[in-house]
C-alpha positions as CSV (number, residue, x, y, z in Angstrom):
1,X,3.8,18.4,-43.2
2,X,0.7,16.5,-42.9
3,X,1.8,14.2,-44.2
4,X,5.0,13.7,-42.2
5,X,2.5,14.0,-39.0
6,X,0.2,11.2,-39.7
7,X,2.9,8.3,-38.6
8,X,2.2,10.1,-35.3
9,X,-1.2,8.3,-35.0
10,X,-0.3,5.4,-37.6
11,X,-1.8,2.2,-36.5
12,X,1.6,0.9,-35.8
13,X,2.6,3.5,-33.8
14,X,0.1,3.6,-31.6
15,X,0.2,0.4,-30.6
16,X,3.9,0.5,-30.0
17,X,3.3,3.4,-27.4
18,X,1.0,0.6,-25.8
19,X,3.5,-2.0,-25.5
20,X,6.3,0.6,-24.5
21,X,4.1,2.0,-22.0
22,X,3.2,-1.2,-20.3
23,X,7.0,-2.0,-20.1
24,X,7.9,0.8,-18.5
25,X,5.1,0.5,-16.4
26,X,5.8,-2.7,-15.6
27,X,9.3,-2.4,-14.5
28,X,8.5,0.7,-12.1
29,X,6.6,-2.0,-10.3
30,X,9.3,-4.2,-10.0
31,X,9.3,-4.3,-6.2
32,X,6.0,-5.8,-6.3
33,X,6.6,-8.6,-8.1
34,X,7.7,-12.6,-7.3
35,X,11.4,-13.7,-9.2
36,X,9.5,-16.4,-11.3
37,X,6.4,-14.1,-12.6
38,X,9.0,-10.8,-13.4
39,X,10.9,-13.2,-15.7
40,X,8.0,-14.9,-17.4
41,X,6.4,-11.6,-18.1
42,X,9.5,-9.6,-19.3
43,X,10.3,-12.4,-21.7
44,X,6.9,-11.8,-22.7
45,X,7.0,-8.3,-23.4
46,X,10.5,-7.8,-25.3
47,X,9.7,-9.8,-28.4
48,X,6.3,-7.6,-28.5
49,X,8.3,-4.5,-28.3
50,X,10.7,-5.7,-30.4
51,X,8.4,-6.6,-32.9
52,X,6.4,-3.3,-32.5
53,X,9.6,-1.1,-33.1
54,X,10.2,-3.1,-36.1
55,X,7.3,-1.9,-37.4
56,X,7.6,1.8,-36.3
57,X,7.0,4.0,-40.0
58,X,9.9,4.4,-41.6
59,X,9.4,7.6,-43.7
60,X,9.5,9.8,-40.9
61,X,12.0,12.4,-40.8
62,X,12.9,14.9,-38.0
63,X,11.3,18.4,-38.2
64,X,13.0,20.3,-35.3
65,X,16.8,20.9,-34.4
66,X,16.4,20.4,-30.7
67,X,15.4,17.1,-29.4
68,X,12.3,16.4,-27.2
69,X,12.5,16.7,-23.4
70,X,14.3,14.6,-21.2
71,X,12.3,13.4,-18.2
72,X,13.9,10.1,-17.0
73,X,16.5,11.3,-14.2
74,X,19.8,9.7,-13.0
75,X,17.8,8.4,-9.9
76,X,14.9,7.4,-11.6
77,X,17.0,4.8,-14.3
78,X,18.9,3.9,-11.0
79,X,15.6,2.1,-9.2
80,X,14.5,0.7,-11.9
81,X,18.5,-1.0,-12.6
82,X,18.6,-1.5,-8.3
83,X,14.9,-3.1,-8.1
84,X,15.7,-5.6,-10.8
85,X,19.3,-6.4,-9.8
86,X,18.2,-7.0,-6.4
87,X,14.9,-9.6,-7.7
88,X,17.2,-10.9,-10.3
89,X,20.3,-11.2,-7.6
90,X,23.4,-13.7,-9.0
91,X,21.3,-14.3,-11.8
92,X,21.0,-10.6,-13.1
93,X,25.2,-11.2,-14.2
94,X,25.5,-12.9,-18.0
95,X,28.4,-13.0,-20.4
96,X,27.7,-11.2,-24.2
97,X,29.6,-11.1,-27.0
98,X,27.4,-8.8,-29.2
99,X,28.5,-5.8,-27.6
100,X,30.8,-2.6,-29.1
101,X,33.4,-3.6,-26.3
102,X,33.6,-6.6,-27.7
103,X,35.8,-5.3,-30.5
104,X,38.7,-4.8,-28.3
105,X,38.1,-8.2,-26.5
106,X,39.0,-11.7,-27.0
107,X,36.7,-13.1,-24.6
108,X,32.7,-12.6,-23.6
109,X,32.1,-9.0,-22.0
110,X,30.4,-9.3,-18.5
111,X,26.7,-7.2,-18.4
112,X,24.0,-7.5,-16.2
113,X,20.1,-8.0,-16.8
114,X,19.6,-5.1,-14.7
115,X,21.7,-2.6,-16.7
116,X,20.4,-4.0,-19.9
117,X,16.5,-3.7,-19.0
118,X,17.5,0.0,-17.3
119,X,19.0,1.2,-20.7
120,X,15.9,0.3,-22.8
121,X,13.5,1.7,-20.3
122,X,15.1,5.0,-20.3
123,X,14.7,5.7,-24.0
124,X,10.9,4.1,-23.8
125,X,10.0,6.4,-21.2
126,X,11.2,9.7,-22.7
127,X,9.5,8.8,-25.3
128,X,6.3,7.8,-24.4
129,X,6.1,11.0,-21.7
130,X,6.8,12.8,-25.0
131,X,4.0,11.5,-26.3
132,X,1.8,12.1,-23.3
133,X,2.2,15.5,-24.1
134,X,0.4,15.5,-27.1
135,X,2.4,17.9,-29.2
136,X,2.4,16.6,-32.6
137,X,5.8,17.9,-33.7
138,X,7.6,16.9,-30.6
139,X,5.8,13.5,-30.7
140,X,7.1,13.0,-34.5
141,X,10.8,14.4,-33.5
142,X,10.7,11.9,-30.6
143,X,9.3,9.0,-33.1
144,X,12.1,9.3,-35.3
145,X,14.9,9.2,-32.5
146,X,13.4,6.2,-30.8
147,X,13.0,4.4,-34.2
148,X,16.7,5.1,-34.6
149,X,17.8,4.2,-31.2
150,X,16.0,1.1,-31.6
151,X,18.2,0.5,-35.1
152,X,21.5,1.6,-33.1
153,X,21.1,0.5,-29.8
154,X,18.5,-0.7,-27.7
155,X,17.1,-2.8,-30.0
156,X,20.7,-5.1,-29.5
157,X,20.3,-4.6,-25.9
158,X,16.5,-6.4,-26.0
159,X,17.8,-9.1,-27.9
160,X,21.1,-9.6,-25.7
161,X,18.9,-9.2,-22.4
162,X,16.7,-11.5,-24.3
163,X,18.9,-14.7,-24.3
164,X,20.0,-13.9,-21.1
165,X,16.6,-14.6,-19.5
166,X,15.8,-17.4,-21.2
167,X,19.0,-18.5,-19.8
168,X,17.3,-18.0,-16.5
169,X,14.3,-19.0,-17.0
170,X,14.6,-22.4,-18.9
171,X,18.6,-23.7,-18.3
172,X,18.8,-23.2,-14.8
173,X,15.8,-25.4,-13.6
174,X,17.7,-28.3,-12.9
175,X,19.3,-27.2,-10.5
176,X,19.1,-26.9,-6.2
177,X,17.0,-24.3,-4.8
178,X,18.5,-20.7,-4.4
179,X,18.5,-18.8,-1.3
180,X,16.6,-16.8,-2.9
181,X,14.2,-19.2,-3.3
182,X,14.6,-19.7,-7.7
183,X,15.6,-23.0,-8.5
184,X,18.7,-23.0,-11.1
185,X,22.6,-23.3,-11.4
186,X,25.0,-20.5,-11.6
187,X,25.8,-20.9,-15.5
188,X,27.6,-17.7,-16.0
189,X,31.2,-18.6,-14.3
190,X,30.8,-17.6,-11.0
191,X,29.8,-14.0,-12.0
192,X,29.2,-11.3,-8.9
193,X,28.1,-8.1,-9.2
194,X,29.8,-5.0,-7.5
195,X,29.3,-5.1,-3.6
196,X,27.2,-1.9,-4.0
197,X,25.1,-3.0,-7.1
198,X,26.5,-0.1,-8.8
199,X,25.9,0.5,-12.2
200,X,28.2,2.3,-15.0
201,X,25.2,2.6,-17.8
202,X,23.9,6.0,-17.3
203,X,25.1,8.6,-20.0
């Protein structure tokens, strides 16, 4: 059991609470933060998480039945999705094609940055309030789920959200001035999201 507890407080571990931490963090704040600078610093965050998770242990195994706690609520994933949909406005809609819908489809699916970013912070956050808690077990139990998530699904959703802000940030400069005040050119078909900025992501 030792053993099993030490990835816990591996080196890689730890520093992949950091970086999980600072992204959620950082997307609470959302409503503080310019268009420009909330795209230049996300794209600078996924590939560290990305490459973090990639280098969670992998020998872990889960030691309890039950899983962890849940602490992010329906309304809690819903600001973070509504505060980036409304900085990211017609540029939070892309087209994907790396999706499971996309099995039954002959054409791109339609998802939005906000949804995307939403998802992955809700399974960061459980975890890393998890590990706030400071119960080795739990903390290991939690490790192991996020490592698999990551493997299953929101590791796909950072690299799809991925391409979709570099989209934004780097293919859409050439473009007139949105009212919005971002510079860029609507590459995604004329995309809009629902009237109510609803999203259909929370499970």
């Amino acid at each position: 059991m030792k053993k099993n507890l030490s990835v816990v407080y591996d080196k890689n571990t730890v520093e992949f609470v950091t970086v999980a931490a600072e992204f959620c963090g950082f997307l609470e704040r959302v409503g503080e933060i310019e268009h420009p600078e909330f795209v230049d610093k996300v794209l600078k965050l996924l590939p560290l998480l990305y490459l973090k998770a990639s280098m969670l242990p992998e020998h872990a195994v889960r030691m309890d039945e039950f899983d962890p706690e849940v602490f992010v609520t329906e309304g809690d994933y819903e600001r973070v999705r509504a505060g980036v949909a409304s900085l990211m406005g017609r540029h939070d809609d892309y087209l994907e094609v790396f999706v499971e819908d996309m099995v039954y489809s002959d054409t791109p699916i339609h998802q939005t940055i906000s949804e995307n970013l939403a998802d992955i912070y809700q399974v960061l956050k459980d975890f890393v309030c998890v590990y706030r808690l400071g119960f080795d077990q739990t903390m290991n139990d939690a490790l192991v789920i996020c490592r698999e998530g990551f493997a299953e699904f929101w590791g796909q959703r950072l690299v799809n959200v991925m391409r979709a802000l570099h989209d934004v940030k780097y293919n859409t400069a050439s473009g007139q001035e949105d009212n919005d005040g971002y510079t860029g050119n609507d590459l995604y078909g004329g995309l809009e999201t629902d009237d109510d900025g609803s999203g259909d992501r929370w499970e």
